[in-house]
C-alpha positions in Angstrom: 15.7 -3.1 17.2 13.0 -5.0 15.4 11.3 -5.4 18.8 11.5 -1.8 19.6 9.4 -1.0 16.5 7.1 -4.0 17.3 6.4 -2.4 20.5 6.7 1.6 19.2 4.0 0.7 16.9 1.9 -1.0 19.5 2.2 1.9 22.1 1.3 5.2 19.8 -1.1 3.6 17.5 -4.5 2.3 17.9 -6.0 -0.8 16.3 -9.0 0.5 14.5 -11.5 0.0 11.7 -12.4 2.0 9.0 -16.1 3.1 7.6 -15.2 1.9 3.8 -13.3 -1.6 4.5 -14.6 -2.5 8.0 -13.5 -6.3 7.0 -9.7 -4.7 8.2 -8.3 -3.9 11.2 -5.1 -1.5 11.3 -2.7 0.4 13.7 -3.6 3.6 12.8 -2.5 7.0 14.2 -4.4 10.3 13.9 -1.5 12.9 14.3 1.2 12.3 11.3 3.2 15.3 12.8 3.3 14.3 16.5 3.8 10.8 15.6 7.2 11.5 13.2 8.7 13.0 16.1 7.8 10.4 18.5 9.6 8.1 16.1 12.7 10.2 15.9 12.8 10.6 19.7 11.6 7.6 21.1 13.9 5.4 18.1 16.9 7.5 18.6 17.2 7.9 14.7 17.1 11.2 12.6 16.0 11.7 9.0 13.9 8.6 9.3 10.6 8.3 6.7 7.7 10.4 7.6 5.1 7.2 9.0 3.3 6.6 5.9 2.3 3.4 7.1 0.3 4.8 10.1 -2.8 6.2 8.0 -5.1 5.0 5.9 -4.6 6.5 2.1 -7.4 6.6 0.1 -6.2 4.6 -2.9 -5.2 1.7 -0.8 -8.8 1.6 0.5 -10.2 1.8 -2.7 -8.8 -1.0 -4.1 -9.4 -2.7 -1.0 -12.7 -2.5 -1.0 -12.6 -3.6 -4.5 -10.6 -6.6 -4.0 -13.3 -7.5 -1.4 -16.2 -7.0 -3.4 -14.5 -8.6 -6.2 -12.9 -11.6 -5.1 -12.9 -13.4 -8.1 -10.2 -10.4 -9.8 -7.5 -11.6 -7.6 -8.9 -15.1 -6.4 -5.5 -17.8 -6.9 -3.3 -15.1 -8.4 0.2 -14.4 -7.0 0.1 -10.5 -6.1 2.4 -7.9 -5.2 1.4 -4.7 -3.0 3.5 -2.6 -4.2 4.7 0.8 -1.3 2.1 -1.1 0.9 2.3 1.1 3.3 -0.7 0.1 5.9 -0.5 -3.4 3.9 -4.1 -2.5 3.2 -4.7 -3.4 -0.6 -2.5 -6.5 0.4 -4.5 -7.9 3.3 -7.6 -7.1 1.3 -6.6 -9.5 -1.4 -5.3 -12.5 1.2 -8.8 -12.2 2.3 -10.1 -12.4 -0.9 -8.1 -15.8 -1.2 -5.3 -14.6 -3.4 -2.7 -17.5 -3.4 0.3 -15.3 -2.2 1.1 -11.8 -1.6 4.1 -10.1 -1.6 4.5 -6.7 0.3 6.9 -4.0 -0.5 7.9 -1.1 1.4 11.4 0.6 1.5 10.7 1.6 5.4 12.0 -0.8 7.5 9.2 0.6 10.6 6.1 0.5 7.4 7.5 -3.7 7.0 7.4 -4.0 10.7 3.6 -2.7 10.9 2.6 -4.8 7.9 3.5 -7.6 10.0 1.6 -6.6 12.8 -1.7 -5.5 10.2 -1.6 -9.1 9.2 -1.2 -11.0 12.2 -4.4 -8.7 13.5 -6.2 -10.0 10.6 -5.8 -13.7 11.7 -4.3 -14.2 8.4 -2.0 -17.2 9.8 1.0 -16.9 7.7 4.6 -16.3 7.5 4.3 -12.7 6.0 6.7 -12.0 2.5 7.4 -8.4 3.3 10.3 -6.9 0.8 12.0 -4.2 1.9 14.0 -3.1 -1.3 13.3 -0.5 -3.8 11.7 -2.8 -6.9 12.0 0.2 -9.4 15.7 0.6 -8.6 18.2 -0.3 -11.7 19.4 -2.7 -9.9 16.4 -4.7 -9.2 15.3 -4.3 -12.3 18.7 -6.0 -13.3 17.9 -8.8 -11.1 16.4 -12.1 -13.1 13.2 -12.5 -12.5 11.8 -14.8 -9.8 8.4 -13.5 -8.5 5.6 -14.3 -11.1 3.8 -11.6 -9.9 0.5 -12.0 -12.0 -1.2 -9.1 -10.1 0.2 -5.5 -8.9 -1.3 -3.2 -6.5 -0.6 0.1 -6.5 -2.4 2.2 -3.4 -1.2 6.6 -3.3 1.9 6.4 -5.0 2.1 9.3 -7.4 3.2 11.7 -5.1 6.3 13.4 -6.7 7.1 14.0 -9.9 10.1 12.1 -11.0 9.1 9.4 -8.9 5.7 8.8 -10.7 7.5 8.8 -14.0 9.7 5.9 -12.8 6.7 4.7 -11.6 4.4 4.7 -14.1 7.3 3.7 -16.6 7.8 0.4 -14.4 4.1 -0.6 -13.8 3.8 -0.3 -17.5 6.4 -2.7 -18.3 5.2 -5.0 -16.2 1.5 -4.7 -18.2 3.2 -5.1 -21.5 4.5 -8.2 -19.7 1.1 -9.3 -19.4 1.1 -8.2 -15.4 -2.6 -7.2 -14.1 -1.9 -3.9 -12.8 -4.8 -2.1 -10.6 -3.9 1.5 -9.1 -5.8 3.0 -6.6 -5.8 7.2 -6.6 -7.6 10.5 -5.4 -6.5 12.2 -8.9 -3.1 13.3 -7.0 -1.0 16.4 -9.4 1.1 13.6 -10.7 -1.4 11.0 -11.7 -1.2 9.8 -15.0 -4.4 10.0 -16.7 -3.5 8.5 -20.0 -2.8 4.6 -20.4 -5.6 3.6 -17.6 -9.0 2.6 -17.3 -11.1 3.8 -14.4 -13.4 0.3 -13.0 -14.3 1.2 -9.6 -15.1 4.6 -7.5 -15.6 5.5 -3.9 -15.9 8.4 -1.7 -13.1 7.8 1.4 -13.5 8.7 4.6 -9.7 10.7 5.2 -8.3 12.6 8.3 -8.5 16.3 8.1 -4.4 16.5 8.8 -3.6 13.7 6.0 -5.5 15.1 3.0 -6.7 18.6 3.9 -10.5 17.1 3.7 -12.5 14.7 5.6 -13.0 12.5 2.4 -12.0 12.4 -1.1 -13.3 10.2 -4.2 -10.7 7.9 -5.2 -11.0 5.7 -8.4 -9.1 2.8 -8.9 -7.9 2.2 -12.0 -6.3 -0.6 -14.4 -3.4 0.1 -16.6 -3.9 -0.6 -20.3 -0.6 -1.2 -21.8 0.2 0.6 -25.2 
């Protein structure tokens, strides 16, 4: 199976650029719609993920294009990419000659293209890719073994009850003295309160992803009360 999504992801995507972080090459796909059903079909699975991982989100481009202008923010530091989708804001930050990234998705097909993202990128490494749900209870249970001194956060405060969990997590993790850098459009859920806006960009989006051909997109660090 893992070499059916290797080759799935080769055959309906395209290995582009984008306009904002040009430095990056992805597999991207234009159509989210046609492309879910090609995974259902073509996979032989049902109820799988919608493909997240197959266009580029304006908050992981933001702080992409931060990392990259800003190299010495994550220069050294052990990072996590936290729902990396793409692997964007991840990639961004190996280039920017962070010691070690992590990447986290809960879709075994998004882990499977941030594989493929980084081996594109010539980044010559075994990729850490953990497919696990980090805010669950029971990872939180789990002793601690990552050192994560940085956290990316790219488009993740879609839902409601999930951004409180969230939120509630990434804080934590600041009051643990965790730099915490969130990339966002201003989505319904976004928590305005306990972050401080450092960076701002207009992003190029697909009409069919956002409902717009770009949106400005801050990206923000958390302040921890």
């Amino acid at each position: 199976m893992k070499q059916n999504y290797f080759n799935f992801i080769r055959t309906n995507t395209s290995l582009s650029r984008l306009s904002l972080v040009p430095e990056i090459k992805l597999y991207m796909a234009l159509d989210i719609t046609r492309l879910w059903h090609m995974t259902e079909n073509d996979l032989k699975q049902k109820d799988i993920d919608p493909p997240f991982w197959a266009f580029p989100w304006p908050g992981g481009q933001a702080i992409a294009r931060y990392l990259l202008d800003n190299p010495l923010v994550i220069k050294d530091k052990y990072a996590l990419d936290f729902a990396s989708g793409s692997g964007i804001a991840g990639i961004a930050a190996l280039l920017a000659s962070a010691r070690h990234v992590d990447f986290n998705e809960i879709d075994s097909l998004a882990c499977k293209s941030i594989s493929l993202n980084i081996m594109a990128n010539r980044l010559n490494l075994s990729p850490s890719i953990l497919e696990e749900n980090l805010i669950s209870n029971s990872a939180r249970r789990r002793p601690k073994k990552n050192g994560w001194e940085t956290i990316l956060a790219g488009d993740v405060f879609y839902e409601q009850p999930m951004s409180k969990n969230i939120i509630k997590w990434l804080l934590d993790k600041a009051r643990e003295g965790t730099e915490i850098l969130i990339g966002d459009p201003g989505r319904s859920y976004f928590p305005w309160g306990p972050l401080e806006k450092i960076a701002e960009y207009s992003v190029e989006t697909p009409q069919m992803v956002e409902g717009r051909n770009e949106v400005v997109t801050g990206v923000y660090r958390v302040k921890p009360k």
